[in-house]
N, CA, C and O atoms as a Tinker XYZ file with bonds, in Angstrom:
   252  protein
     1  N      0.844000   -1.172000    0.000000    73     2
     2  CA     0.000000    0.000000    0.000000    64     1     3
     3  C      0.894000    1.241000    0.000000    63     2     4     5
     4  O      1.635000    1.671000    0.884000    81     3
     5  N      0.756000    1.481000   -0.633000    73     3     6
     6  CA     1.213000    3.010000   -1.148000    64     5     7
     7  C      0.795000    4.595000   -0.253000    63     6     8     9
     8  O     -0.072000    5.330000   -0.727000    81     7
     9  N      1.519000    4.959000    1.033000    73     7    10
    10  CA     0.971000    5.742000    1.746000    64     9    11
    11  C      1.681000    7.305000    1.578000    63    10    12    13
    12  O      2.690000    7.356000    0.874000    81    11
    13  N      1.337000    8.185000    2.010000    73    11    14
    14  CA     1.762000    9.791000    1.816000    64    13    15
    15  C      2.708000   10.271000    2.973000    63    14    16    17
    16  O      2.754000    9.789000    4.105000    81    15
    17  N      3.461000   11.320000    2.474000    73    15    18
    18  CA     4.666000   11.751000    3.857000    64    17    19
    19  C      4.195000   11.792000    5.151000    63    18    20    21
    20  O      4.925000   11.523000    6.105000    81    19
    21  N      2.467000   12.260000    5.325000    73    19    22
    22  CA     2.292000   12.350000    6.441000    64    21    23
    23  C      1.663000   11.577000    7.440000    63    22    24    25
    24  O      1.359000   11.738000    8.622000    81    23
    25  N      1.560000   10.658000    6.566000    73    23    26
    26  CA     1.099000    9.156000    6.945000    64    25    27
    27  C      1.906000    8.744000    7.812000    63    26    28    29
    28  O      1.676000    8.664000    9.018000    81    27
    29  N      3.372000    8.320000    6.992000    73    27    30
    30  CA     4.848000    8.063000    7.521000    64    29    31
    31  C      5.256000    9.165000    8.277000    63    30    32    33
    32  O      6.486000    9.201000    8.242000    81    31
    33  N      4.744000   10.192000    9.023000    73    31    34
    34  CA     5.281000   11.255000   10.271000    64    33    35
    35  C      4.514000   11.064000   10.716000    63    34    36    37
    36  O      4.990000   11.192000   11.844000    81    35
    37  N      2.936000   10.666000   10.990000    73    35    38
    38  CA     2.236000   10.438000   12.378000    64    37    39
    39  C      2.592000    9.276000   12.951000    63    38    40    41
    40  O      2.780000    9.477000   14.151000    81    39
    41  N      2.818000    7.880000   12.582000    73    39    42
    42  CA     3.307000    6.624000   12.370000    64    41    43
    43  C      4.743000    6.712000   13.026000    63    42    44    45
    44  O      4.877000    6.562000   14.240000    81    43
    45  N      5.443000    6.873000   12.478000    73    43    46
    46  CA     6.612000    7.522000   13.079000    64    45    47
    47  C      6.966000    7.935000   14.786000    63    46    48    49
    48  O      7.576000    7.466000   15.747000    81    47
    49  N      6.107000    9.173000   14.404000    73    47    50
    50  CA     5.685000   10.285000   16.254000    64    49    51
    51  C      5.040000    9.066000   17.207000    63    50    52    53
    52  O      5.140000    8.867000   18.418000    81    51
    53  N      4.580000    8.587000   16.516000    73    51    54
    54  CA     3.617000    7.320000   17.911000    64    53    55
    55  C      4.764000    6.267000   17.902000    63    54    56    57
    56  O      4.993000    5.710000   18.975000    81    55
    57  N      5.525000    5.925000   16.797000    73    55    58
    58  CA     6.365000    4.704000   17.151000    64    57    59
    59  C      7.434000    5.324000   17.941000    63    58    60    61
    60  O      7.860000    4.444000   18.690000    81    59
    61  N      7.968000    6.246000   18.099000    73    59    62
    62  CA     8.971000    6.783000   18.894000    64    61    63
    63  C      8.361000    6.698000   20.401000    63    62    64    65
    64  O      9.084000    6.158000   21.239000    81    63
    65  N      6.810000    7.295000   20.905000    73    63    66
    66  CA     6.370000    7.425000   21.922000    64    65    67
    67  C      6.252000    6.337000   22.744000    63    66    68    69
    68  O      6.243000    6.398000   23.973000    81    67
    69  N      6.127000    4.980000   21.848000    73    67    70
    70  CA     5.739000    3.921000   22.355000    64    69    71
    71  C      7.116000    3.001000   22.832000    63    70    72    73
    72  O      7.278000    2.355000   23.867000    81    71
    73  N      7.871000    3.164000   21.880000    73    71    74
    74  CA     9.865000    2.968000   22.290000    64    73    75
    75  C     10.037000    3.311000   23.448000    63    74    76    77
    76  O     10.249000    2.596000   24.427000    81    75
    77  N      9.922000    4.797000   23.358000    73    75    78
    78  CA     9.924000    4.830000   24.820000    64    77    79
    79  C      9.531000    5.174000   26.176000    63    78    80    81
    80  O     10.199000    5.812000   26.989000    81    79
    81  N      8.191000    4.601000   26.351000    73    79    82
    82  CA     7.473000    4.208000   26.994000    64    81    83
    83  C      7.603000    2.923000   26.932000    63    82    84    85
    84  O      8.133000    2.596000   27.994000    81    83
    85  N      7.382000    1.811000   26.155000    73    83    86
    86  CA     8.109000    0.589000   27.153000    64    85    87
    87  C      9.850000    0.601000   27.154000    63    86    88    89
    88  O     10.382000   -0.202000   27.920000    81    87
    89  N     10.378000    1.127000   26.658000    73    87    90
    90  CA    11.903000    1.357000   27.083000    64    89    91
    91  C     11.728000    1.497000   28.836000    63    90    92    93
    92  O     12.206000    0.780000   29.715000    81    91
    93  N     11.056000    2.431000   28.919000    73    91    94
    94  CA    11.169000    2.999000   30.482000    64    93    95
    95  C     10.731000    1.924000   31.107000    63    94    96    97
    96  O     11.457000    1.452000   31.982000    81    95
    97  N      9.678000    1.400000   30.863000    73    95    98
    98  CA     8.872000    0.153000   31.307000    64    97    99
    99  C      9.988000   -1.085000   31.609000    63    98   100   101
   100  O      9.887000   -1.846000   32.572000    81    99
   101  N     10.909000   -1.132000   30.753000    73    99   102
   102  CA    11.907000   -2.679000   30.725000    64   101   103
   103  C     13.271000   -2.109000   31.818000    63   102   104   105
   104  O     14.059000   -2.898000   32.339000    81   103
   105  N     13.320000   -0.745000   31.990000    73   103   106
   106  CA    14.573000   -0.076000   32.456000    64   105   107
   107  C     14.048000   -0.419000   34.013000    63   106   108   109
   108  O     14.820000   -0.921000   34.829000    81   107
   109  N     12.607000   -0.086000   34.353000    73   107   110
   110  CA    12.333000   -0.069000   35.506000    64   109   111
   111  C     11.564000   -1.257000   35.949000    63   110   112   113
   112  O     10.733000   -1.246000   36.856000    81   111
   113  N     11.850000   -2.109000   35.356000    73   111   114
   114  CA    10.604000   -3.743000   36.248000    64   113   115
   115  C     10.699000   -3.576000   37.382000    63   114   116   117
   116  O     11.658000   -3.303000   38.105000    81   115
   117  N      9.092000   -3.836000   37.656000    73   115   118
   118  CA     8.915000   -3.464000   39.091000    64   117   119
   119  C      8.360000   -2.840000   40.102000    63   118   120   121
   120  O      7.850000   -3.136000   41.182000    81   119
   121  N      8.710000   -1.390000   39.143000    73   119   122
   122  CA     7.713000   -0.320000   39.647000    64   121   123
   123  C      6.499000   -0.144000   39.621000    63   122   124   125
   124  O      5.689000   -1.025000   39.330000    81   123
   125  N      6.182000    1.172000   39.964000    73   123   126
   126  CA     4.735000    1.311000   39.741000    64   125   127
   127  C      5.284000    2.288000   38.157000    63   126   128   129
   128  O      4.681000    2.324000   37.084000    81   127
   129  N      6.451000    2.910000   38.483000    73   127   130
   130  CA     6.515000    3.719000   37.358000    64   129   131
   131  C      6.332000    2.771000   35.937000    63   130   132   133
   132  O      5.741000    3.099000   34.908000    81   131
   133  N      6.936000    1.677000   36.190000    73   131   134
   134  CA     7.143000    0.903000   34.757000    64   133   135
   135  C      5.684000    0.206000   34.230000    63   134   136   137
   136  O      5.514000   -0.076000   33.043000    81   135
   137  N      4.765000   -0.007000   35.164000    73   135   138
   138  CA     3.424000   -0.740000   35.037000    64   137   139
   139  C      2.594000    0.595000   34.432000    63   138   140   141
   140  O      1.774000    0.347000   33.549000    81   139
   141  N      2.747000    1.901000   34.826000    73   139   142
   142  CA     1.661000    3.187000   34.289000    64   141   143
   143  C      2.958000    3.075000   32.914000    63   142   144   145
   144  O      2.237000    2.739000   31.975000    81   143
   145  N      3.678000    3.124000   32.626000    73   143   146
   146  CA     4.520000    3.409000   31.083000    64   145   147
   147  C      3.966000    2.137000   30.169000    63   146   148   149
   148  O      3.429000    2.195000   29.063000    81   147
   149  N      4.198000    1.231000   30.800000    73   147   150
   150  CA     3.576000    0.143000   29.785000    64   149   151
   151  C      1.918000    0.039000   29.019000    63   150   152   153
   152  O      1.327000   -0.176000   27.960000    81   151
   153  N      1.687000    0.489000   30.952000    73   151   154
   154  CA    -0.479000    0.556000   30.038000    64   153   155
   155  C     -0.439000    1.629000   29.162000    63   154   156   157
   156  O     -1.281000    1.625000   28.264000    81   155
   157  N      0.632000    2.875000   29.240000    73   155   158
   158  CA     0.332000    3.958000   28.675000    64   157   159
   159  C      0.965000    4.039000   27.518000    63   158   160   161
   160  O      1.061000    5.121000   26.938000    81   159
   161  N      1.550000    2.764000   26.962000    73   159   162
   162  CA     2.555000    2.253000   25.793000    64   161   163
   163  C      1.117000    1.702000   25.066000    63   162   164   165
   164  O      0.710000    1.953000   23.932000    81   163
   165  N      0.639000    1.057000   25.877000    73   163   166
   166  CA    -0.734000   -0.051000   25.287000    64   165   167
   167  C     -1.565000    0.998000   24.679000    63   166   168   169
   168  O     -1.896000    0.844000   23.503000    81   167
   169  N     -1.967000    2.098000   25.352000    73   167   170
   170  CA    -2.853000    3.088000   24.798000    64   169   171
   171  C     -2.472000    3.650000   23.870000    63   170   172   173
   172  O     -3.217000    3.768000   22.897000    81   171
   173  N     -1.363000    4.108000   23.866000    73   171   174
   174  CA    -0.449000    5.028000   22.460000    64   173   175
   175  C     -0.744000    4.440000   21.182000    63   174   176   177
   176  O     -1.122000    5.014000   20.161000    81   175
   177  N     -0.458000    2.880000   21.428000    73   175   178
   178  CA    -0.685000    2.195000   19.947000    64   177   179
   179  C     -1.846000    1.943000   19.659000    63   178   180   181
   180  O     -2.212000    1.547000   18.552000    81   179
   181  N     -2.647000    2.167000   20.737000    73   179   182
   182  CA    -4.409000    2.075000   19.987000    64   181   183
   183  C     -4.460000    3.665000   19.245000    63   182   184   185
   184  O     -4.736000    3.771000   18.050000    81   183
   185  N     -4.218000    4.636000   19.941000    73   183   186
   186  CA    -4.640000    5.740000   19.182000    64   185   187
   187  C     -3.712000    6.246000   18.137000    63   186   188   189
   188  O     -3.895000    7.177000   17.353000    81   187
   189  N     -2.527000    5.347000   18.289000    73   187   190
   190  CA    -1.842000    5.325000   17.267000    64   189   191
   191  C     -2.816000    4.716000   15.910000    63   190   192   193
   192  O     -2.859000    5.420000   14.901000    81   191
   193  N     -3.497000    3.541000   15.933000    73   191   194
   194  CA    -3.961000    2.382000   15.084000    64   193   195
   195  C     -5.480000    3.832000   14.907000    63   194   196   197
   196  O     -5.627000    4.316000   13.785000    81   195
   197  N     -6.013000    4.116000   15.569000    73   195   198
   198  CA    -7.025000    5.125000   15.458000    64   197   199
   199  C     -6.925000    6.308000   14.180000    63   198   200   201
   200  O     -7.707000    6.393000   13.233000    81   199
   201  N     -5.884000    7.071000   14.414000    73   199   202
   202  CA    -5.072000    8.366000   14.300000    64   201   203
   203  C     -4.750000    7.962000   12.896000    63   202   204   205
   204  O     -4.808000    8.877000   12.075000    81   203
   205  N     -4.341000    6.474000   12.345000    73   203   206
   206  CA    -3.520000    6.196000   10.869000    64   205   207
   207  C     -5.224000    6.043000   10.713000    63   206   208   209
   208  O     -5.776000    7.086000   10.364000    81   207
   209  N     -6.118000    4.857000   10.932000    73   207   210
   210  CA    -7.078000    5.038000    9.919000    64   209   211
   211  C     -8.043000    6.022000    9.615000    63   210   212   213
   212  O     -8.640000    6.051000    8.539000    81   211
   213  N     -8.284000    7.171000   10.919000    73   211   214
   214  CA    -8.615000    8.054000   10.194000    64   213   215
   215  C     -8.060000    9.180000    9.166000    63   214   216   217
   216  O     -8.669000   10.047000    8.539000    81   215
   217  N     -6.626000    8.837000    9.223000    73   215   218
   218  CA    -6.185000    9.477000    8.043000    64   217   219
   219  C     -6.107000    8.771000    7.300000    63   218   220   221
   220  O     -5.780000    9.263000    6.220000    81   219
   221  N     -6.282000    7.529000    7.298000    73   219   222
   222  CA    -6.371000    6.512000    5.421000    64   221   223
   223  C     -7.637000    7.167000    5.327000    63   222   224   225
   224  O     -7.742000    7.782000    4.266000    81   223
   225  N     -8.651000    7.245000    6.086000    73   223   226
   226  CA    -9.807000    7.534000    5.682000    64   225   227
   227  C    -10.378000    8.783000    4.487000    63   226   228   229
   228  O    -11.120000    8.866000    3.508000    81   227
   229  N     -9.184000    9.903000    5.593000    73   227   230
   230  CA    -9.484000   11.225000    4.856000    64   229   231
   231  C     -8.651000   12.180000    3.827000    63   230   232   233
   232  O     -8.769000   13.289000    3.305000    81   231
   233  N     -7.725000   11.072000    3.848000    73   231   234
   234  CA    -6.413000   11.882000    2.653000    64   233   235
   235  C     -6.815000   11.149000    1.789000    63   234   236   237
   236  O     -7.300000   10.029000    1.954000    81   235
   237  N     -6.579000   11.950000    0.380000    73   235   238
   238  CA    -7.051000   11.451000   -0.840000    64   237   239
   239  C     -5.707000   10.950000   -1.464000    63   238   240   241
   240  O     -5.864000   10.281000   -2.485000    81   239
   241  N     -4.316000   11.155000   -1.020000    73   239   242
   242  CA    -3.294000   10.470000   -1.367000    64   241   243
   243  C     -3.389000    8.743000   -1.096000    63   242   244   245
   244  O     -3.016000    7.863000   -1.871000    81   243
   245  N     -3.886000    8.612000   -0.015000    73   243   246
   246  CA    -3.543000    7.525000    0.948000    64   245   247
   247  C     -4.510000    6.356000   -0.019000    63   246   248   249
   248  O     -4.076000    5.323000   -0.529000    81   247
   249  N     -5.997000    6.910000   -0.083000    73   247   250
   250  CA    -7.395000    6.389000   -0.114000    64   249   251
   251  C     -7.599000    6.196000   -1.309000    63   250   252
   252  O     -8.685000    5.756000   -1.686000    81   251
């Protein structure tokens, strides 16, 4: 599938967020800090997965 620059920069911004957020998560086993980074790793990539299809939805490059 053939996607647009800004497809590949929102995609991107969330895959960095989610690195590290469980980065922090694996640095700290244990904590409470590392258990809120991980659920909050889990959430990133849903609204990550959210965030791309409504832009497949609404760019006419993408769609």
């Amino acid at each position: 599938m053939k996607t647009c620059h800004r497809f590949t920069s929102i995609k991107a911004d969330f895959e960095q967020d989610i690195r590290f957020l469980r980065g922090h998560a694996e640095r700290h086993q244990g904590a409470a800090s590392a258990k809120t980074s991980w659920k909050n790793a889990v959430s990133v990539k849903r609204n990550m997965a959210r965030a791309l299809n409504r832009h497949l939805e609404r760019c006419p490059e993408c769609g």
